[in-house]
N, C-alpha and C positions, 0 to 999 in steps of 0.2 A: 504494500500500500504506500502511494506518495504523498499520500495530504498530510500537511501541518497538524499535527494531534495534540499543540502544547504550543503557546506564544504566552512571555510573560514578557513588559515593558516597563521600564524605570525610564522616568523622563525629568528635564525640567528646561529651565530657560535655555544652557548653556551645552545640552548636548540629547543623543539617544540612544539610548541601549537595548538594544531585543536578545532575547533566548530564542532560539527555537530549533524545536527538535522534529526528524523524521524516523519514526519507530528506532531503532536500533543504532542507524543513522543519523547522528545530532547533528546539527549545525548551529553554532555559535558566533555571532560577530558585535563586535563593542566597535561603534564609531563615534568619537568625540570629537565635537566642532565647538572646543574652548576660546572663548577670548581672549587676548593676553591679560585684559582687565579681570577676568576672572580670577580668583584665588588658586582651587583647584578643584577635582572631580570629591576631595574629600572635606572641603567646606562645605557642600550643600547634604555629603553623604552618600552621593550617587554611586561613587567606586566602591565605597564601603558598601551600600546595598546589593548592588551590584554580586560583590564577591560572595556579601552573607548568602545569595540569594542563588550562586551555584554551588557552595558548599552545603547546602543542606537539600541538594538533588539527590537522588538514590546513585549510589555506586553501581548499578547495575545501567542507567543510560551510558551509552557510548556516546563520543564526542567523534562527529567525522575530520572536520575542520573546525581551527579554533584561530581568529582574526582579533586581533586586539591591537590599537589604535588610538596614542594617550599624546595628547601634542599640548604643550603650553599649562603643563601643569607642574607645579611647585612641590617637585619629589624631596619626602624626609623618610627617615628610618618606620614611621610606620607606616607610608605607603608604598615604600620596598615591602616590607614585611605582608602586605594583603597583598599585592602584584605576584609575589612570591609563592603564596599563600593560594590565590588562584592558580600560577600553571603547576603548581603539583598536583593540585585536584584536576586539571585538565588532563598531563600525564598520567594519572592515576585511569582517565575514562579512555585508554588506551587511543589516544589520536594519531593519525595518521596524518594531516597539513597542521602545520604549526608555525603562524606568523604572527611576527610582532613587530610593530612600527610606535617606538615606547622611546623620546628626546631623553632619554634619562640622563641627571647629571654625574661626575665621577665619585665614585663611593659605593655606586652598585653593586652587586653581584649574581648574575643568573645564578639559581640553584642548578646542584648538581646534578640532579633528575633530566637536568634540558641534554645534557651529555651522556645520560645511560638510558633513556628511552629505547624499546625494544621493537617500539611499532611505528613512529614517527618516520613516515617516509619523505615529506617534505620540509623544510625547515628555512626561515626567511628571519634576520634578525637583523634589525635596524628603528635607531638610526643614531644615538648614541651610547652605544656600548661598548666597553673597554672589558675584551675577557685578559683578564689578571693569567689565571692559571686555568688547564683542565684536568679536571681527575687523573691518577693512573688508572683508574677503574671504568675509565670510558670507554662507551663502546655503544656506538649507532647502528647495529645490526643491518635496518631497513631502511636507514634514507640516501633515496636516490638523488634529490635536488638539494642544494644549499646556496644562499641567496645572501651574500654580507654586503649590508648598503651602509658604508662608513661606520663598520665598525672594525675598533683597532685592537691589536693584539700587543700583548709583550713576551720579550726572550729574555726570561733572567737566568742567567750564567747558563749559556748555549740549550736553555729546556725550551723552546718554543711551542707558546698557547695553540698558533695557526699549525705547523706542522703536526701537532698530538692529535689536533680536532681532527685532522686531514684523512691523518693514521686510525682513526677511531671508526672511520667508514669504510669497511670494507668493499661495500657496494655502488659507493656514490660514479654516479655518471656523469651528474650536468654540476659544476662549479662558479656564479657568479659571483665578482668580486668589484664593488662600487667604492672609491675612494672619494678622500676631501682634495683639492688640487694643491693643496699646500701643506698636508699634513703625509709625514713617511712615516712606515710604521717601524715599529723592534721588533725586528720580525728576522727569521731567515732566510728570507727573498729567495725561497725555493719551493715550487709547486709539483712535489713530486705524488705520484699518480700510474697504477698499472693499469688501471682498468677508465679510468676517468675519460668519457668520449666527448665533452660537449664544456669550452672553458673562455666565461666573457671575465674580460681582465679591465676595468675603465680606471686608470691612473689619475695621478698626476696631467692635469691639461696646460695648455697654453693661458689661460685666465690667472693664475695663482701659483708658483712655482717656488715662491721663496722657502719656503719647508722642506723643500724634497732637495734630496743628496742625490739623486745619478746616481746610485750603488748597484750594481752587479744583479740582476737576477736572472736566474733560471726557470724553466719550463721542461723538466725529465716527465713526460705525457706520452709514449709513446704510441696508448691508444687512441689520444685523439683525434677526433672528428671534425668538429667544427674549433675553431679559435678566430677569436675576437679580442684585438689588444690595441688600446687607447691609451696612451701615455708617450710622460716624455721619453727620451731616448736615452738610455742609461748608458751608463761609462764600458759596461761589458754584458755579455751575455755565456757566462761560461757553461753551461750543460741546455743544450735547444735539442730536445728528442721528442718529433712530430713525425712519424715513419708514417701511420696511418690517417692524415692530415687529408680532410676531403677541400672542405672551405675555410679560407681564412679572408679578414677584415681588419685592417691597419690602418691606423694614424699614432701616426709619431708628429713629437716635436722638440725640435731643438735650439735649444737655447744659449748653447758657447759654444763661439766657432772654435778649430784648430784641430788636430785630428786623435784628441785622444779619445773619440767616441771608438768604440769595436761592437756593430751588431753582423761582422760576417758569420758568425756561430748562426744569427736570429736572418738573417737572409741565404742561409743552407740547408737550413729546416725547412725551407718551405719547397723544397724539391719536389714532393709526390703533389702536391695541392693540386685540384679540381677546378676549382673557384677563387678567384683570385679580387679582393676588393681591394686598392691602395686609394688612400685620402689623406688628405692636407698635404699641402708642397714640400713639406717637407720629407714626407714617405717618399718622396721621387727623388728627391737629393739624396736619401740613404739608398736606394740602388744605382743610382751614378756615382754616389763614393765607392760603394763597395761592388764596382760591377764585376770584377775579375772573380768576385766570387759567386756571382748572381749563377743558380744550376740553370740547366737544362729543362726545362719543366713538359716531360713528357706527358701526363698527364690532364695541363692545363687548359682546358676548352671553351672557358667562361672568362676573361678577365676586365675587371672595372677600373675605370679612372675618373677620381672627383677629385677637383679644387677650388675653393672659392676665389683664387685670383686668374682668372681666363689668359693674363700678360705676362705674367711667370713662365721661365723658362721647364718645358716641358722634356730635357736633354735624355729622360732615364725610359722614355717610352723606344725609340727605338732598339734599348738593351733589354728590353721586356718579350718585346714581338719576336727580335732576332733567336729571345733564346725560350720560343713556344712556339715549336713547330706543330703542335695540333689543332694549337687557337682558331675556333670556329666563329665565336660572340665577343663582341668588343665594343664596351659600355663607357661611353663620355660624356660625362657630364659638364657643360660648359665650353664648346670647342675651342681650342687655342691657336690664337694668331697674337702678331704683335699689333700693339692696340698704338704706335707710335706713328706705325704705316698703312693705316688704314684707305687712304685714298691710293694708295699704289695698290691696281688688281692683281701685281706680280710679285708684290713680295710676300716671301715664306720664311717668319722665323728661324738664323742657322739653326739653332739647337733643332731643326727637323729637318734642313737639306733637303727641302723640296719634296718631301717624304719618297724619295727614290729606296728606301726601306722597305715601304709598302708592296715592292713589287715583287718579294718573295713571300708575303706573308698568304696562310690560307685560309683568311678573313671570311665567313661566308653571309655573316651579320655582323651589321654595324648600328650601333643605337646609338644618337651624340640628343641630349635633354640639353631644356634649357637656352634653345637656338631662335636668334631673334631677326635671323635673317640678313645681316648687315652687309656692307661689302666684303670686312673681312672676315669673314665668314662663310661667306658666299664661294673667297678664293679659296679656302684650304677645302669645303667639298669639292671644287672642280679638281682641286691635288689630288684627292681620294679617289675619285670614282674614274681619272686616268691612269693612278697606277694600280688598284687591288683587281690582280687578274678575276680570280675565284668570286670575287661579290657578288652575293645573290638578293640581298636587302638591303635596304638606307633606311632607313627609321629613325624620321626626326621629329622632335617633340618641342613644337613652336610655341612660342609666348607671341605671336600679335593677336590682337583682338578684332580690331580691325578689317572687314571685307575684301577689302580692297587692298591691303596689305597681304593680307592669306594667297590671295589671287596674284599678287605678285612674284611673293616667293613661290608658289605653285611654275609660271610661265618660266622663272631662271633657272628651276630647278630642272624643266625636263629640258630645257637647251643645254643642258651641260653634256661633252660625252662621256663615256664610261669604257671601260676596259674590258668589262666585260657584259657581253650581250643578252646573261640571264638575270643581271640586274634590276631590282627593283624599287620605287623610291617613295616610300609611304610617309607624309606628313600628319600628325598631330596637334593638334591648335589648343591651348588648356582654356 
């Protein structure tokens, strides 16, 4: 049976809480939309009712999913203690998703029940939490996902909180890891993992860097899947082991020039990759520094290039194409020309040489977003579609709005010639 057999609601000005349960299957979710002018959930009582109000549930309801969600509230020692106090009683109702988005300030401490849970398959914990230590007794049996959205760990005298957690899953798959842009952790910037297939890493960005050290980390994953890594560009990458690497997704940034950056380790690993996404200009400066090491990418049939500066030298795309001889789909976002020579229909950016590159590649789609039809733009398609022998598609994705404009670029579009005769040239207007 599906229907709600049980809704119990606490309410008042400052926020709303529901129970509710489906036979066996509970579901639980606490969403509070505190003011900052509010005191907290346990000024009016609400947390505290709240908690009385699941502790005196029969231990025999299961908890399927349990959501809890405490923002702008003024944590002291006894609403640790009832926060506390609730996920043991939740772990106790053997749950299987378990997220918590709880600003809490430093002094916390998750109970150790959140680290020996036996049924707990998904696990989200954010958004200010500092795990101290974890058990030696840990051990997460069943969770396959885990989701750290700015929370920080410590290493005190080489025992590492993050590595123990890591070690504590045997079965975990999917690894999301969300940082502050300006805070590094004590940690031992190593994500080691045998079994772990699916790993979003969002660093340190461009916004906020003053906190972060460039210190060395690693990625020993060997069964990874998918990877997704946003961050600055650290000083080294000593252990990059991605052997079963389908898709990856990159931005880097960097921030001192001179060459004591080393990512050829983090640009060798990506040899077997699939799918290939590279973003921000600077991911393309790190395979033109480090091209002599850039592999062979046998496998590559998909590869993307985004940057928000279309006049930036784009020098690392011809090291990309020359070295994926099976690249079929080739995604650009923004086409690039120099934006200096726009009224010259002849000039082509050196850093592309005329894309006289293109005439070996076995391009068979080409997507370029973002395309607003201009002159120079106009000139590097007529470059494309004279030298990619193999083209079977153009697929552009225009921003005019404009009738009359659309119909424009439509007529220069099919004067253009093409290299090859099964070419085809589909426009999109958003």
């Amino acid at each position: 049976m599906s229907e709600i057999v049980r809704v119990q609601e606490i309410s008042s000005k400052s926020e709303h809480l529901k129970i509710a349960s489906k036979n066996c299957l509970n579901q639980i979710t606490i969403i509070s939309n505190v003011s900052s002018s509010d005191r907290s959930f346990q000024s009016n009582g609400s947390f505290k009712d709240f908690v009385f109000v699941l502790l005196a549930r029969r231990d025999s309801y299961r908890i399927r999913r349990f959501s809890l969600k405490l923002r702008s509230m003024d944590f002291d020692s006894v609403t640790y203690n009832l926060l506390n106090d609730c996920l043991r009683n939740v772990l106790n109702r053997r749950v299987l998703v378990l997220e918590l988005d709880v600003n809490v300030n430093e002094g916390y401490a998750l109970p150790s029940e959140v680290f020996t849970c036996k049924k707990v398959e998904k696990l989200r914990l954010g958004s200010g939490f500092v795990i101290e230590n974890v058990p030696k007794t840990a051990l997460l049996p069943a969770l396959k996902t885990l989701l750290l959205d700015k929370v920080s760990f410590n290493d005190t005298n080489g025992d590492c909180a993050f590595t123990r957690l890591i070690s504590a899953s045997p079965v975990l798959e999917e690894l999301v890891i969300y940082r502050n842009d300006s805070e590094d952790w004590k940690w031992s910037r190593i994500v080691v993992s045998q079994i772990l297939k699916r790993l979003t890493f969002r660093g340190g960005g461009w916004r906020d860097h003053s906190g972060c050290s460039f210190e060395p980390i690693s990625f020993d994953t060997p069964s990874l899947e998918y990877f997704e890594y946003f961050d600055i560009l650290r000083d080294e990458y000593p252990v990059v082991n991605l052997n079963s690497l389908v898709e990856a997704k990159l931005e880097l940034y960097v921030f001192l020039g001179g060459d004591h950056y080393d990512a050829r380790n983090l640009v060798k690993a990506l040899k077997n990759v699939r799918i290939l996404s590279v973003g921000a200009v600077d991911t393309m400066h790190v395979f033109n520094t480090f091209k002599k090491k850039v592999p062979v990418f046998e496998n590559l049939n998909h590869l993307s290039i985004s940057t928000e500066l279309a006049s930036v030298c784009w020098d690392a795309v011809p090291i990309l194409l020359e070295k994926s001889p099976n690249l079929k789909t080739l995604t650009v976002e923004a086409l690039h020309y120099n934006t200096q020579d726009r009224g010259d229909v002849s000039s082509v950016c050196k850093c592309l040489d005329g894309y006289y590159f293109l005439s070996s590649c076995h391009i068979k789609v080409l997507k370029i977003t973002k395309f607003k039809g201009d002159i120079g733009e106009m000139v590097q398609i007529k470059h494309v579609l004279e030298k990619l022998p193999r083209l079977e598609l153009l697929e552009l994705h225009g921003q005019a709005s404009r009738n009359d404009l659309k119909l424009k670029i439509m007529m220069r579009l099919l004067m253009l010639p093409r290299a090859s005769s099964k070419c085809k040239v589909k426009v999109k207007f958003s």
